[in-house]
Structure formats: structure tokens, C-alpha cells
N, C-alpha and C positions, 0 to 999 in steps of 0.2 A: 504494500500500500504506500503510497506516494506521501511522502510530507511536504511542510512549506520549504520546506529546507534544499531538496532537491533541484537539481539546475536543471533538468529534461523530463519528462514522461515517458517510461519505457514503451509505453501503447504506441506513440507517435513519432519513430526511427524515421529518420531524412534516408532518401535510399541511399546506398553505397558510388563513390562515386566512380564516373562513368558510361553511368545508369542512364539509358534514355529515357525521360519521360513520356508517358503514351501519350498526351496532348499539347503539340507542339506551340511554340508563340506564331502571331502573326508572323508574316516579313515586315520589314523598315518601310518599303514603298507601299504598303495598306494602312499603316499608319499613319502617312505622309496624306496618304488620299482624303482620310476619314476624319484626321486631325484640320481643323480651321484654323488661317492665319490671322491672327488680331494684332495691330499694333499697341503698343504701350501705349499709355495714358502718357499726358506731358507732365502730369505732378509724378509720374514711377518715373520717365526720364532725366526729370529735374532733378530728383531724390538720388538715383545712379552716378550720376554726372557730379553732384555736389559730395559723396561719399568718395568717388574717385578721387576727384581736387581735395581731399581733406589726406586719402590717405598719400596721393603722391608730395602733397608739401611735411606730413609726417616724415614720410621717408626723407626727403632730400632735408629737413631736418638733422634726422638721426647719422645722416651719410655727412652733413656739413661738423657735427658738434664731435665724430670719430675723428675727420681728416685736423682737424680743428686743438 
């Protein structure tokens, strides 16, 4: 009997590896198909953009206060 203490459930073994699974994934180009393209929002862009600029002046920061 399983306690809370156990890190797996013997009932539920991952198969051996190797193993093919009997039901394969799509391919990449059905999910290309089935998948819709959305652009970003301009507040997700702005928000991107303004974490980039934070972390590239971090860096050149951290790379000036070493050479320094």
C-alpha cells in the first residue's frame, strides 16, 4: 500500500525506454495548419521590449563595473 511518503505508484510504470507508444503525436505541419496566427498585443510588445532594455543595460552594467 502506497504512503504519502512514496515518490511513484507502483500501478502506474512509464514504459521502458525505447518503447513505442501505440498512439503517435500529430506531425509539426498539422499543427502548423490547425494552430492560428495572432499577433501580440502592443502592451505584450511594449512589456518585451522594455524587459529586454532593462536587462541589456543590466548587463552592460555588470560587464562595465568587472572591466572597471
Amino acid at each position: 500500500m502506497p504512503t504519502r511518503d512514496d515518490l511513484f505508484d507502483e500501478d502506474e510504470q512509464s514504459p521502458p525506454a525505447g518503447t513505442i507508444l501505440s498512439r503517435p503525436a500529430k506531425p509539426f505541419a498539422q499543427y502548423l495548419q490547425e494552430t492560428p496566427a495572432k499577433p501580440l498585443s502592443q502592451g505584450v510588445r511594449f512589456a518585451l521590449w522594455a524587459a529586454g532594455g532593462l536587462t541589456a543595460l543590466l548587463f552592460l552594467a555588470s560587464v562595465l563595473k568587472v572591466a572597471g
